[in-house]
N, C-alpha and C positions, 0 to 999 in steps of 0.2 A: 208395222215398222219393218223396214230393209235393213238388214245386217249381210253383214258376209257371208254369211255359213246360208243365211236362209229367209223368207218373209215368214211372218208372226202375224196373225190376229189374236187380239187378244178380247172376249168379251166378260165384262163381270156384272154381276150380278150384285150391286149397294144394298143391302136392307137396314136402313136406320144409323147410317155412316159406316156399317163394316161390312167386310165381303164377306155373302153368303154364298156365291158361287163363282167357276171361271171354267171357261173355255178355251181351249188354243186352237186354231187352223194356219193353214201354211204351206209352204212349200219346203221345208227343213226336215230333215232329218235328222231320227233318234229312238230309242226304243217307243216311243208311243204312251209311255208309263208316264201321265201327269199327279199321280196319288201323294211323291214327296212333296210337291210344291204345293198342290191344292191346301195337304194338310197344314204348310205351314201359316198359307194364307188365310183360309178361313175364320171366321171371326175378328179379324184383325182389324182394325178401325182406320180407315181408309184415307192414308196421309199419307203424306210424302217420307214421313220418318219413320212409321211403323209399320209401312211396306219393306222400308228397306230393313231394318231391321230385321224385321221376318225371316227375308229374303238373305241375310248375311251369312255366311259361309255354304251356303249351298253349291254343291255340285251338278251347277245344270248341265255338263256334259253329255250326260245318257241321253237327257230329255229331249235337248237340244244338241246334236253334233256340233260340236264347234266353236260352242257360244266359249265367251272369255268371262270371267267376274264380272257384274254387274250390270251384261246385258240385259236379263231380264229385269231387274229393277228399274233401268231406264225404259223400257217396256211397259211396266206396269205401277208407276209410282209417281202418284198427281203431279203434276208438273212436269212431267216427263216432256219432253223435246218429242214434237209432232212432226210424222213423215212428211216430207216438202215432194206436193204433186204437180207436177206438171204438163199444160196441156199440151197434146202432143199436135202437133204442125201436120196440116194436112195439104 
């Protein structure tokens, strides 16, 4: 997903409806320290509402420079709004 600050891949790892693992890559800057977020997500049962939940009052600033409230949640929380690709004209 493209934001302002940055692009975001995000890959998770589902075991049994919860996340057991996640990865970030990108072009964004931030300290590189993804250990706050993982910890809050892991184990989590992987919904729309208990993503965000998790995910509520976090300070992804460091992790992510730039980001605002709820970027990452829309980022990583089913249903989230899918980046729109387009072909590019040759």
């Amino acid at each position: 997903m493209r934001f302002s600050w940055g692009g975001v891949e995000a890959l998770l790892l589902i075991d049994e409806g919860r996340i057991a693992g996640c990865s970030f890559y990108g072009d964004y800057f931030g300290n590189g320290v993804h250990a706050p977020l993982l910890s809050r997500l892991t184990g989590v049962p992987y919904t729309n509402e208990s993503v965000t939940a998790a995910l509520a009052g976090l300070d992804a600033k460091e992790i992510f420079a730039g980001s605002r409230p709820g970027d990452i949640a829309s980022l990583l929380a089913p249903g989230a709004p899918l980046p729109i690709m387009h072909a590019s004209k040759s």
